[in-house]
OpenMM code with the backbone's topology and positions (N, CA, C; nanometers):
from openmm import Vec3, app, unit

residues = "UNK UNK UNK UNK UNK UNK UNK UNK UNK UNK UNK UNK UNK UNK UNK UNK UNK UNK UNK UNK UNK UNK UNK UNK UNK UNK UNK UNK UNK UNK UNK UNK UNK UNK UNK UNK UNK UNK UNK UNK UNK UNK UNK UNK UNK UNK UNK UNK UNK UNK UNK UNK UNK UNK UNK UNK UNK UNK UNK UNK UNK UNK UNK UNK UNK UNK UNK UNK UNK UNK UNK UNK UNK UNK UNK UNK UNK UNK UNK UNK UNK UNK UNK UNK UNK UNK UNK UNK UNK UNK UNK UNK UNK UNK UNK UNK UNK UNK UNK UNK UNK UNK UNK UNK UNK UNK UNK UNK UNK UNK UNK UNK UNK UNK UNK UNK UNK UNK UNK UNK UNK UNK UNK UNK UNK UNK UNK UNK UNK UNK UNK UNK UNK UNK UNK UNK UNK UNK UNK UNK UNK UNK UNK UNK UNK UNK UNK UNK UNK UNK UNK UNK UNK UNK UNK UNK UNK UNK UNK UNK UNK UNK UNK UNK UNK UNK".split()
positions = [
    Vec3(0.0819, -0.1189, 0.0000),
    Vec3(0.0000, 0.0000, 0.0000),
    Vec3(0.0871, 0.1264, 0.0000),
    Vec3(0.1211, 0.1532, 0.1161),
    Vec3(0.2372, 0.2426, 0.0906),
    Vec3(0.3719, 0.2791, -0.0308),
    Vec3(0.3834, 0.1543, -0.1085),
    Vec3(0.4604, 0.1366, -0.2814),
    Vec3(0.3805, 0.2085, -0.3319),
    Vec3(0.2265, 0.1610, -0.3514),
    Vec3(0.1125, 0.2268, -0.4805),
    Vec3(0.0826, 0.3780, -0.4362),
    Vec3(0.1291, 0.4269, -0.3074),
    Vec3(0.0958, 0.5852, -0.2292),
    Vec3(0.1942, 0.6442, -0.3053),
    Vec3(0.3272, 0.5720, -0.2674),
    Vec3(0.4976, 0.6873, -0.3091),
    Vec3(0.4943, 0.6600, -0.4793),
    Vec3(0.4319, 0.5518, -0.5808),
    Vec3(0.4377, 0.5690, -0.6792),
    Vec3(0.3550, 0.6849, -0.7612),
    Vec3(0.2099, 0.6848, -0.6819),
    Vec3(0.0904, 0.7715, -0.7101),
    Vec3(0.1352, 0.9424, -0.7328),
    Vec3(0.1987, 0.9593, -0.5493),
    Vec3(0.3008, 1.0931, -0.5569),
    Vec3(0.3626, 1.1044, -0.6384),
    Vec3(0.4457, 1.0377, -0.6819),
    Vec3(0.5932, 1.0609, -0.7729),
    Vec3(0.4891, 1.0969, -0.9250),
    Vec3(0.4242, 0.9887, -0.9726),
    Vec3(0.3523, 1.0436, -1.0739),
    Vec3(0.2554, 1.1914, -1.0566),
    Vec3(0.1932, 1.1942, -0.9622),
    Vec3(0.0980, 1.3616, -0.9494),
    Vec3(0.2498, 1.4652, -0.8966),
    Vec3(0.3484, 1.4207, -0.8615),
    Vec3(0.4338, 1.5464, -0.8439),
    Vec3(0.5282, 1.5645, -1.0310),
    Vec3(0.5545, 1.4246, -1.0969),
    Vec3(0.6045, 1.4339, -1.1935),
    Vec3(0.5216, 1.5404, -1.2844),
    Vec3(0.3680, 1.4873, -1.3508),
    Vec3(0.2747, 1.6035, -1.4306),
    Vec3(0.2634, 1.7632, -1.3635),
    Vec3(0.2638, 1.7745, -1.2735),
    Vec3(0.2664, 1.8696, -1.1781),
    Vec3(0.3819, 1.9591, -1.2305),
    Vec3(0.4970, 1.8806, -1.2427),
    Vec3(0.6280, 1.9835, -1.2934),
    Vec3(0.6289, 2.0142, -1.4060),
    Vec3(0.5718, 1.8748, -1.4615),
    Vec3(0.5718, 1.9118, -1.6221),
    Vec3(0.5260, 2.0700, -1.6918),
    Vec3(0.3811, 2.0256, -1.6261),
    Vec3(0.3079, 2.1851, -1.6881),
    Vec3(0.4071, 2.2705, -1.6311),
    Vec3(0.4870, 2.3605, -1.6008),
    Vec3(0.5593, 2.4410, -1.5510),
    Vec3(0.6949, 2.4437, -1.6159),
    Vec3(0.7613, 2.3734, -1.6940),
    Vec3(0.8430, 2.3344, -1.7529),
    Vec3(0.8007, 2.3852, -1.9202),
    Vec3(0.7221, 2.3846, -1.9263),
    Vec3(0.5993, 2.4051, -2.0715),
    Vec3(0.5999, 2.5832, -2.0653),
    Vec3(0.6482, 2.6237, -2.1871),
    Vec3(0.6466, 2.7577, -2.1552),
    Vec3(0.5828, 2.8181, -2.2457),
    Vec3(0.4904, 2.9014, -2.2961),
    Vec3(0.4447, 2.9555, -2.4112),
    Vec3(0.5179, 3.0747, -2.4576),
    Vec3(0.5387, 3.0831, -2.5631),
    Vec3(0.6219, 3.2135, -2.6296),
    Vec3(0.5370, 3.3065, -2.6166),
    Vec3(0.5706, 3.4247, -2.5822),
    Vec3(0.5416, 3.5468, -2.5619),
    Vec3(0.5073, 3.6154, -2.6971),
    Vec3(0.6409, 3.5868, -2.7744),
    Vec3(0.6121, 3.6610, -2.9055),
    Vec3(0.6439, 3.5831, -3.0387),
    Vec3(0.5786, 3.6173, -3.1362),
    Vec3(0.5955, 3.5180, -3.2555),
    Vec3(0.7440, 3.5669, -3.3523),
    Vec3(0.8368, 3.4607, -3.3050),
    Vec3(0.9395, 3.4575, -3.3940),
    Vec3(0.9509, 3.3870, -3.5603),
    Vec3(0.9746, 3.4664, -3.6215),
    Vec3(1.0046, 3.4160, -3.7685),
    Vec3(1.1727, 3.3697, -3.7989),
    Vec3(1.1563, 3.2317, -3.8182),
    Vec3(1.2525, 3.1333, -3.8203),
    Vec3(1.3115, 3.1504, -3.9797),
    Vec3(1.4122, 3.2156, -4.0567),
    Vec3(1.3836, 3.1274, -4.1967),
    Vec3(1.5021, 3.0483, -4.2095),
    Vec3(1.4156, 2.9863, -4.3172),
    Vec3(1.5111, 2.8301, -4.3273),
    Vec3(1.6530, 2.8618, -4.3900),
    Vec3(1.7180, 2.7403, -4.3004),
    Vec3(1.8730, 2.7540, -4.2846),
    Vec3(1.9030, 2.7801, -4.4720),
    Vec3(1.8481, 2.7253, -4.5594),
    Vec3(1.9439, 2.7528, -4.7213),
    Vec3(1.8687, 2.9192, -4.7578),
    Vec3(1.7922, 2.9777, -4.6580),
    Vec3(1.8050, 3.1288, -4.7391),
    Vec3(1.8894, 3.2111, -4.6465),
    Vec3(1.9349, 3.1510, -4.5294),
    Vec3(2.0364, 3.2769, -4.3983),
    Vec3(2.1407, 3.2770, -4.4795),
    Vec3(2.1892, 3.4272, -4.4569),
    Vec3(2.3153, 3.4518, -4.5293),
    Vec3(2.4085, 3.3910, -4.4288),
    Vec3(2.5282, 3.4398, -4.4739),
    Vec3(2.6747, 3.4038, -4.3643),
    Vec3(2.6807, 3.4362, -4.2415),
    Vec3(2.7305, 3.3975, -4.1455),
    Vec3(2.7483, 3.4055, -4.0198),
    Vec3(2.7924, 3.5534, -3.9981),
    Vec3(2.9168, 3.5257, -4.0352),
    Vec3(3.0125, 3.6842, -4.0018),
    Vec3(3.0364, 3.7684, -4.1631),
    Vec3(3.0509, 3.8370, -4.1585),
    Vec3(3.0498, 3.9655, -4.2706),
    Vec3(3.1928, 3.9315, -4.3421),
    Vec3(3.1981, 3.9521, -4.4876),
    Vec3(3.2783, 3.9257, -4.5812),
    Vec3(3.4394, 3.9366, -4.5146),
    Vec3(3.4429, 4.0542, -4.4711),
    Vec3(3.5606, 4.1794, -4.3948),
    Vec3(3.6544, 4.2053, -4.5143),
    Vec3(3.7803, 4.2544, -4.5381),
    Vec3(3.8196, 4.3148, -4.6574),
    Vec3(3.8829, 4.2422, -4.7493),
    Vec3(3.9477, 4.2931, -4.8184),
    Vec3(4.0367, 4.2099, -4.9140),
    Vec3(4.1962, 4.1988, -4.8613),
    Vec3(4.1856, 4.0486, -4.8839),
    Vec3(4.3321, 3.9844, -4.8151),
    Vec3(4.4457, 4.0788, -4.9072),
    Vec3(4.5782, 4.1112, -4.8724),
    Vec3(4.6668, 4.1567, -4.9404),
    Vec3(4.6904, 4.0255, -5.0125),
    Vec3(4.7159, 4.1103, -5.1735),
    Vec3(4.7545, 4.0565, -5.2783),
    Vec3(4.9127, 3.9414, -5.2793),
    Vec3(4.9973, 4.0054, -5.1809),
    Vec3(5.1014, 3.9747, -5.1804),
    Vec3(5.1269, 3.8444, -5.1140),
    Vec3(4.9986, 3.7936, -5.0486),
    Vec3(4.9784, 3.6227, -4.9881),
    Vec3(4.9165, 3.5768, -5.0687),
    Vec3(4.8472, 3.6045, -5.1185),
    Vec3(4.7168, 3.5354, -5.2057),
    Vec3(4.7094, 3.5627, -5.3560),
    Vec3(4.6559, 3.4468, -5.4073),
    Vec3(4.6159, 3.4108, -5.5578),
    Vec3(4.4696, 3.4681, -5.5331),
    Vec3(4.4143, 3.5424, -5.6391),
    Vec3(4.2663, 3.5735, -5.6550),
    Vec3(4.2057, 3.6626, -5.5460),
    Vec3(4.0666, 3.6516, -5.5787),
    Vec3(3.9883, 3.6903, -5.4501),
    Vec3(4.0031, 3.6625, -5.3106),
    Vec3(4.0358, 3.7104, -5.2207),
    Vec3(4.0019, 3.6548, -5.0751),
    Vec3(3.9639, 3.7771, -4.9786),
    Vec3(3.8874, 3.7926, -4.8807),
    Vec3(3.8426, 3.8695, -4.7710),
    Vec3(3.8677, 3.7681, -4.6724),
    Vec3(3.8816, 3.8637, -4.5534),
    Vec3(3.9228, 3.8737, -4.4146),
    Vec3(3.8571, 3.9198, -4.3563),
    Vec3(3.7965, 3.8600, -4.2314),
    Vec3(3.7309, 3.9543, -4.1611),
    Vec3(3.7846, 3.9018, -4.0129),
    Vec3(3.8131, 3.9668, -3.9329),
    Vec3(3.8954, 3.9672, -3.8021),
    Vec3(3.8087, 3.9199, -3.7013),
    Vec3(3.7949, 3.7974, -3.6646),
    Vec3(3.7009, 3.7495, -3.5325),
    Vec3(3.7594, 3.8136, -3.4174),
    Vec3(3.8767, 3.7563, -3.3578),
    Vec3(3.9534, 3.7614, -3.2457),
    Vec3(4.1113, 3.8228, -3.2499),
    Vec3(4.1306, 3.9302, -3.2355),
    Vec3(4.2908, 3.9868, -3.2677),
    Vec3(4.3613, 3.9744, -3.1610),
    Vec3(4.5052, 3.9206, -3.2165),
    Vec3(4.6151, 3.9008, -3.1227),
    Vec3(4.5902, 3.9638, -2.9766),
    Vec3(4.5940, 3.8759, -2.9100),
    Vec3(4.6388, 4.0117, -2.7940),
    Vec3(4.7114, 3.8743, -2.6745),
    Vec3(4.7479, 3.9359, -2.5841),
    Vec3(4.8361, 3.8714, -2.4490),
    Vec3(4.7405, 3.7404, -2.3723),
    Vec3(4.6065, 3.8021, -2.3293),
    Vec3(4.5195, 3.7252, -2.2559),
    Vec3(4.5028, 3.5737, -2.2968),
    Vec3(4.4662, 3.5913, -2.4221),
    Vec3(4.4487, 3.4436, -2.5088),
    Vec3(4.5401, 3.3878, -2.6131),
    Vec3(4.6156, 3.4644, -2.5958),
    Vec3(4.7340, 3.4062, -2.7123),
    Vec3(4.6673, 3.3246, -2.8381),
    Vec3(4.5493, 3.3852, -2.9183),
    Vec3(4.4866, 3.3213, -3.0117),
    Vec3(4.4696, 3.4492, -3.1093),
    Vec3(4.4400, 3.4417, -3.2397),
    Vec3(4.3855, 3.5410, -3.3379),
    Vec3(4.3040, 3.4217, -3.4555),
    Vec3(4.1741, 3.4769, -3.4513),
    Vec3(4.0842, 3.3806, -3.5569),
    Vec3(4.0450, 3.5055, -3.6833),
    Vec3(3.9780, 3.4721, -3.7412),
    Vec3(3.9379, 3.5241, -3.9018),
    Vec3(3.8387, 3.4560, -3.9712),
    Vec3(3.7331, 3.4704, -3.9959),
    Vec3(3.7016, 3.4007, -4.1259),
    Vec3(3.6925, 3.4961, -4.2433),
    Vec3(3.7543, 3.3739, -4.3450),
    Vec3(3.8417, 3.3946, -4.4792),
    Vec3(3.7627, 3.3282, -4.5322),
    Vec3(3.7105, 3.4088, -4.6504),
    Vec3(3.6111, 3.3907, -4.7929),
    Vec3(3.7391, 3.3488, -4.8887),
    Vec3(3.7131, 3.2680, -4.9502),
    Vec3(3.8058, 3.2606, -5.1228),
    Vec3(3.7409, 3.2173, -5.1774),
    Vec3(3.7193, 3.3145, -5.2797),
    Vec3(3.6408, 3.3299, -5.4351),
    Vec3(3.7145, 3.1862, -5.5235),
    Vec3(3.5727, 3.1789, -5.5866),
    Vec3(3.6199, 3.0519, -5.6784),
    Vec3(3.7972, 3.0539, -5.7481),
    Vec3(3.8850, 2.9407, -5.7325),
    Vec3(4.0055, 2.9375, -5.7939),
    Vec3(4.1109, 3.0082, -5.7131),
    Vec3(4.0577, 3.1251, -5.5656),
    Vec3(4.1386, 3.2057, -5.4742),
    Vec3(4.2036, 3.0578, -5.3872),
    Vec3(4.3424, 3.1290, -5.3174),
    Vec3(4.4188, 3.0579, -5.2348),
    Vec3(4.5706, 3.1139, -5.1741),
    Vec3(4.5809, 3.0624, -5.0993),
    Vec3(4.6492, 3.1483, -4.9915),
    Vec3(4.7974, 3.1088, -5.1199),
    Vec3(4.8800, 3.1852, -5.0614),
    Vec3(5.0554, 3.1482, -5.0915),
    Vec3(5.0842, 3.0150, -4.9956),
    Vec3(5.1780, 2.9562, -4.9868),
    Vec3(5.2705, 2.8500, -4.8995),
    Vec3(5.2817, 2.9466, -4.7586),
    Vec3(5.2613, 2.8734, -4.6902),
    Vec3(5.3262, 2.9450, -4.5636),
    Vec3(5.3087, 2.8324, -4.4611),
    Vec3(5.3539, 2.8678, -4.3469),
    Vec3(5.3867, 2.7921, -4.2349),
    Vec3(5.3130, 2.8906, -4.1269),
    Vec3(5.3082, 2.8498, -3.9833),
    Vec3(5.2552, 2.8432, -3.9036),
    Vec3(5.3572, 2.8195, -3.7431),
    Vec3(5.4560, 2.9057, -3.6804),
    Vec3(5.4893, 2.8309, -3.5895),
    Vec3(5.4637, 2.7687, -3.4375),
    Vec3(5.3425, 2.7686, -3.4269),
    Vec3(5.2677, 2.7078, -3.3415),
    Vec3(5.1459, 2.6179, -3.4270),
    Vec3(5.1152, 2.6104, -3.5369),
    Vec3(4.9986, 2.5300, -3.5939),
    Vec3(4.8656, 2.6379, -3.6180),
    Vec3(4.7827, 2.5735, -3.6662),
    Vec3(4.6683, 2.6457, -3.7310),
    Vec3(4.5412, 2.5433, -3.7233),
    Vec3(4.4685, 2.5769, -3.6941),
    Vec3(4.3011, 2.5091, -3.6914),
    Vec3(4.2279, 2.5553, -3.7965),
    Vec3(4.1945, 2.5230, -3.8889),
    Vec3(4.1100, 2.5671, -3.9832),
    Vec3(3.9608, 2.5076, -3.9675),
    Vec3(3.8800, 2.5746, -4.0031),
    Vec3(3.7191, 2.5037, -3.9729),
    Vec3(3.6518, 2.5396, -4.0488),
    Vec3(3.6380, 2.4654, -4.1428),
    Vec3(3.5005, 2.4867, -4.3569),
    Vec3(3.3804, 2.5226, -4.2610),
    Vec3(3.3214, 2.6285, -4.3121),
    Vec3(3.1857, 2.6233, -4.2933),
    Vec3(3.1092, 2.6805, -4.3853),
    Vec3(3.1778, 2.6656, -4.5241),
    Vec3(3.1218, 2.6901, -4.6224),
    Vec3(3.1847, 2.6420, -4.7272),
    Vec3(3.1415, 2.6071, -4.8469),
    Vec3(3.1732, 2.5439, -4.9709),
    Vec3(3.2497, 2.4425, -4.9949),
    Vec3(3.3327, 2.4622, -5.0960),
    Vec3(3.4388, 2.3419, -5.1166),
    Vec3(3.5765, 2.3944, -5.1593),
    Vec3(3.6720, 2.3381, -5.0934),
    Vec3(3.7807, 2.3571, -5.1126),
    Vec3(3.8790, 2.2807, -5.0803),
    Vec3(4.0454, 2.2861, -5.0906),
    Vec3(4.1485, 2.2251, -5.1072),
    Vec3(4.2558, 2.3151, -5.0270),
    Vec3(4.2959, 2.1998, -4.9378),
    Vec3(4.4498, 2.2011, -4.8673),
    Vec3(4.5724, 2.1054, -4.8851),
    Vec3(4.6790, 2.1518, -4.8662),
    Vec3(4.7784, 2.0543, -4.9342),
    Vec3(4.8906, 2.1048, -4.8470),
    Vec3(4.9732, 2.0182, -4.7975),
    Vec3(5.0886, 2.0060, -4.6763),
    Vec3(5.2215, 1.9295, -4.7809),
    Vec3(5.3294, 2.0521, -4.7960),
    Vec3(5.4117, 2.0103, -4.8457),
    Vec3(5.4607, 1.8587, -4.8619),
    Vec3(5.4912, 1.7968, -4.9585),
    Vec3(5.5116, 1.6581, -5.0071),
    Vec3(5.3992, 1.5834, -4.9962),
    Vec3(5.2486, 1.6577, -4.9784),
    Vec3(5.1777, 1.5279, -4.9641),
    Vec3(5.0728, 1.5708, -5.0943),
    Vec3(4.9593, 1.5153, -5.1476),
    Vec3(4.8451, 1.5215, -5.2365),
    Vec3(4.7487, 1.6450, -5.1859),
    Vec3(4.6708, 1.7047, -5.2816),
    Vec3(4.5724, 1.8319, -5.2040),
    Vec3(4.4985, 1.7359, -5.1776),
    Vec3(4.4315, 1.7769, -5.0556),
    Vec3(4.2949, 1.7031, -5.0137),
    Vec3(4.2040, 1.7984, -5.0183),
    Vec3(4.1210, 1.7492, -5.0358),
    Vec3(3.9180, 1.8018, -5.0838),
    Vec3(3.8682, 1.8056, -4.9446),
    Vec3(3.8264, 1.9803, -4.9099),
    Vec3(3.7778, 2.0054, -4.8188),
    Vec3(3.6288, 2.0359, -4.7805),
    Vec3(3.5759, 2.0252, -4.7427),
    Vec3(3.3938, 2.0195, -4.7282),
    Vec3(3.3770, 2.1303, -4.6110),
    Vec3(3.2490, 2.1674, -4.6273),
    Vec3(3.2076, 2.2212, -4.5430),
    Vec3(3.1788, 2.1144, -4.3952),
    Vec3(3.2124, 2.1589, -4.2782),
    Vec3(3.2005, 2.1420, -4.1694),
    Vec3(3.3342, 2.0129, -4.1067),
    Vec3(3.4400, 2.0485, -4.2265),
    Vec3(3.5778, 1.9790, -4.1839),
    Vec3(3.6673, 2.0654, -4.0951),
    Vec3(3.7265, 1.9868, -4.0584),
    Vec3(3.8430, 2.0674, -3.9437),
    Vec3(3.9804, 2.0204, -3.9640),
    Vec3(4.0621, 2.1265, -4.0312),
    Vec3(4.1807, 2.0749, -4.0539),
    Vec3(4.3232, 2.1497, -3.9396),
    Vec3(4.4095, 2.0540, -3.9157),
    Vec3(4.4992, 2.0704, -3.7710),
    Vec3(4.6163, 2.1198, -3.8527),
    Vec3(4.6699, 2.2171, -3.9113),
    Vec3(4.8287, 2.2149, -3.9715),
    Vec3(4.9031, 2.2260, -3.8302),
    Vec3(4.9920, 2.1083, -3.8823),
    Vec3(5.0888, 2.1449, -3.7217),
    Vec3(5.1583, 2.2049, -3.7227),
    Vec3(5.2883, 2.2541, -3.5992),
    Vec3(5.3562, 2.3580, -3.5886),
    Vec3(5.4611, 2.3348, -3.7278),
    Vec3(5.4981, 2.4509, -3.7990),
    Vec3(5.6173, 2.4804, -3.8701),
    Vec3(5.6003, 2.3813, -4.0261),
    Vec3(5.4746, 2.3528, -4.0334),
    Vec3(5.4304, 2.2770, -4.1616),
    Vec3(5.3940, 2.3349, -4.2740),
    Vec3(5.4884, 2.3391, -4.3617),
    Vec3(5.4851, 2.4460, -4.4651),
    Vec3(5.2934, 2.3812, -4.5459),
    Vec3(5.2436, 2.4727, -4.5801),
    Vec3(5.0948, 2.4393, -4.6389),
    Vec3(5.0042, 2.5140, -4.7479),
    Vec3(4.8768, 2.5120, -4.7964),
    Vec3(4.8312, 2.6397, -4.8160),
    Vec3(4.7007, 2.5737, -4.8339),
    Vec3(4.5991, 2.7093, -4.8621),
    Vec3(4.4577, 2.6806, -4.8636),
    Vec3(4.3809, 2.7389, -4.9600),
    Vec3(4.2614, 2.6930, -4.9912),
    Vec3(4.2134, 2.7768, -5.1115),
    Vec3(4.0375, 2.7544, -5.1247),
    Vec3(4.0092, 2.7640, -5.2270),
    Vec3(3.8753, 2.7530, -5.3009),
    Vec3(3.9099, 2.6406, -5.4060),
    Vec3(3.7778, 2.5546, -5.4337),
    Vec3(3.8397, 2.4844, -5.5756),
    Vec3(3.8003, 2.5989, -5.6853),
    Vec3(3.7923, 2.5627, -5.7563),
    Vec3(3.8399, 2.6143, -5.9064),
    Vec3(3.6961, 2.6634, -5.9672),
    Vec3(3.5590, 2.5849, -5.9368),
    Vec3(3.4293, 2.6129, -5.9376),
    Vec3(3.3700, 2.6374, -5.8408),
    Vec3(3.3916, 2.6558, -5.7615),
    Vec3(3.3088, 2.6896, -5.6029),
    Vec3(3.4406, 2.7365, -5.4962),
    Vec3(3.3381, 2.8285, -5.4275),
    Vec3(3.3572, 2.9368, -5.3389),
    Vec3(3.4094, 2.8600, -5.1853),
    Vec3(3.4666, 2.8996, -5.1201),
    Vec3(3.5421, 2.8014, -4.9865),
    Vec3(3.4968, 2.9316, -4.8622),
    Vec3(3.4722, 2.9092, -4.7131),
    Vec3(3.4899, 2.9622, -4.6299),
    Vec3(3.5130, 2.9243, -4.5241),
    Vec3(3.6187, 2.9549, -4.4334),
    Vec3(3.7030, 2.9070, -4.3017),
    Vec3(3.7058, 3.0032, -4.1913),
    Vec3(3.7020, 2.9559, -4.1138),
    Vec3(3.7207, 3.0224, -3.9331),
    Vec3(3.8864, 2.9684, -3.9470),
    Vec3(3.9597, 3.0314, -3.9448),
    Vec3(4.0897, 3.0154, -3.9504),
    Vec3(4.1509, 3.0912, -3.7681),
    Vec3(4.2132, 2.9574, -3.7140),
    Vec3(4.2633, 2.9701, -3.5541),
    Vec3(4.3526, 2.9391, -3.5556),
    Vec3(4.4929, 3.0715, -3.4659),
    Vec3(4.5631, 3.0542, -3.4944),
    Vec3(4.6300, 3.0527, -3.3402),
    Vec3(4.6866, 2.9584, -3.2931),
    Vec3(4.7036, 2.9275, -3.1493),
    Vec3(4.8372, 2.9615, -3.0811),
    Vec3(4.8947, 2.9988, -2.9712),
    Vec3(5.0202, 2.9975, -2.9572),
    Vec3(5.0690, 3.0814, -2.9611),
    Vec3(5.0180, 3.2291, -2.9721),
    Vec3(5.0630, 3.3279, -3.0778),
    Vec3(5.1887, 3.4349, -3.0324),
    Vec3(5.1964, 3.3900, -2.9120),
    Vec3(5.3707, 3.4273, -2.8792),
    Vec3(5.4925, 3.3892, -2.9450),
    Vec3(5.4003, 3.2754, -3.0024),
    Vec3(5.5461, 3.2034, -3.0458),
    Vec3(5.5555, 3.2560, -3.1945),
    Vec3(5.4724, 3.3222, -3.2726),
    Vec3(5.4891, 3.4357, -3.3782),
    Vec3(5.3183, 3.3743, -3.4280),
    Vec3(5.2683, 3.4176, -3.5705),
    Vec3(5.1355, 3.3338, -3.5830),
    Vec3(5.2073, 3.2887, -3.7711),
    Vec3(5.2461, 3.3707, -3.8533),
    Vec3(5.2811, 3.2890, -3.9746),
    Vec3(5.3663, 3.3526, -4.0468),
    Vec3(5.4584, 3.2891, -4.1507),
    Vec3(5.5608, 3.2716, -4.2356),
    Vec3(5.5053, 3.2709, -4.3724),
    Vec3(5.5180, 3.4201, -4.3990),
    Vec3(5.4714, 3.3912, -4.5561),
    Vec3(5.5705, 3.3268, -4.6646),
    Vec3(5.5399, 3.2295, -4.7343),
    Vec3(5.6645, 3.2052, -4.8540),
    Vec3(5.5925, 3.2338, -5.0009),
    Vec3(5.6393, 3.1404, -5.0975),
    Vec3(5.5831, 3.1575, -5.2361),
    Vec3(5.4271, 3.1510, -5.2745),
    Vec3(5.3643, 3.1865, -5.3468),
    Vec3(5.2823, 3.1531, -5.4040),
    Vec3(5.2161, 2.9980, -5.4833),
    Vec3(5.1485, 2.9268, -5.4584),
    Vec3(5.0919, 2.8478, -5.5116),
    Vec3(5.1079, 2.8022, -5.6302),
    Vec3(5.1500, 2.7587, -5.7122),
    Vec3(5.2107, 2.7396, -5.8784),
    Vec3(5.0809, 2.6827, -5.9365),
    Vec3(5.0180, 2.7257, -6.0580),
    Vec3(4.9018, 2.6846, -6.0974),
    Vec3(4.8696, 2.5436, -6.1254),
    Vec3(5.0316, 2.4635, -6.1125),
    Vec3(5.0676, 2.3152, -6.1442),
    Vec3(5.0174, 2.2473, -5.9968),
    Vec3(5.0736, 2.3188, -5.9294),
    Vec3(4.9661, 2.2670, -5.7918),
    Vec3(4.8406, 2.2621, -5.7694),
    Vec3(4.8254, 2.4152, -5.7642),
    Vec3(4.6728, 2.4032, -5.7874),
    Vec3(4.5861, 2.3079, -5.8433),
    Vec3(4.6235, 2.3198, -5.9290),
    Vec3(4.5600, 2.1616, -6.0349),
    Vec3(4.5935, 2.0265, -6.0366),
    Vec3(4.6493, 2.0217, -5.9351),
    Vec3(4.7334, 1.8487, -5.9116),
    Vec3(4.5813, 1.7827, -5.8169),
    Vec3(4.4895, 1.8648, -5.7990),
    Vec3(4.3948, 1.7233, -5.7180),
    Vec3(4.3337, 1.6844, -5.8127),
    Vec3(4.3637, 1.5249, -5.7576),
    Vec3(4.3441, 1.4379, -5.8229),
    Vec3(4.1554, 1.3341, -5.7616),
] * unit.nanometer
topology = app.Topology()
chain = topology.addChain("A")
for resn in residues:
    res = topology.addResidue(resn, chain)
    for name in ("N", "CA", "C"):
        topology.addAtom(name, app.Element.getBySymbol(name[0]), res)
């Protein structure tokens, strides 16, 4: 008797919370669907010419500073755009959250990048990044460590590279 009492409670105190947990919206929000929202963060300017092949914008998430030893960006590259070679001496986090594109780590094959990939360049790994050739690429680019400098610009991309994915 006393089992079927403490089960009875537990159920009239469980519905009891429920309704209260149940909240009605106050005001009517208009949701629109995720393929008409534009971009997250705003284009920001045009990358200097002197790293980059083609189109690219910058827009500054998080700037250097002491506290966090981090600086992020997300970087647009226009169809066929891509960074020069450079290195990194603490490493780099890259994170697609838009289109398709290609990275390639000295001596190895470009690999085909997707939206919602995460690529790790490690410390002092010469690399570069881009857009493919028909579609548009966009990255949250994190750059960690940043005492220890954040990057090493070298050459430009050779169009023979570019075109080596296979």
């Amino acid at each position: 008797m006393v089992r079927i009492l403490v089960i009875a409670a537990t159920l009239a105190a469980g519905i009891s919370f429920t309704s209260y947990a149940q909240t009605t919206p106050t005001a009517s929000v208009a949701v629109k669907p995720a393929s008409t929202q534009g971009p997250v963060f705003p284009k920001g300017n045009r990358a200097p010419a002197t790293n980059f092949t083609g189109t690219v914008y910058v827009y500054s998430l998080v700037k250097d500073e002491p506290t966090f030893n981090c600086a992020s960006s997300n970087v647009t590259f226009e169809p066929g755009a891509r960074s020069n070679w450079h290195s990194h001496p603490a490493g780099q986090i890259l994170m697609v959250t838009d289109g398709l594109g290609y990275y390639q780590e000295e001596g190895q094959p470009v690999r085909l990048l997707h939206k919602g990939e995460v690529v790790k360049a490690q410390p002092n790994v010469k690399h570069w990044h881009g857009a493919s050739p028909k579609q548009a690429m966009t990255h949250i680019a994190l750059n960690v460590n940043t005492e220890k400098g954040i990057v090493t610009w070298l050459n430009p991309v050779t169009d023979k590279e570019y075109n080596s994915y296979r």
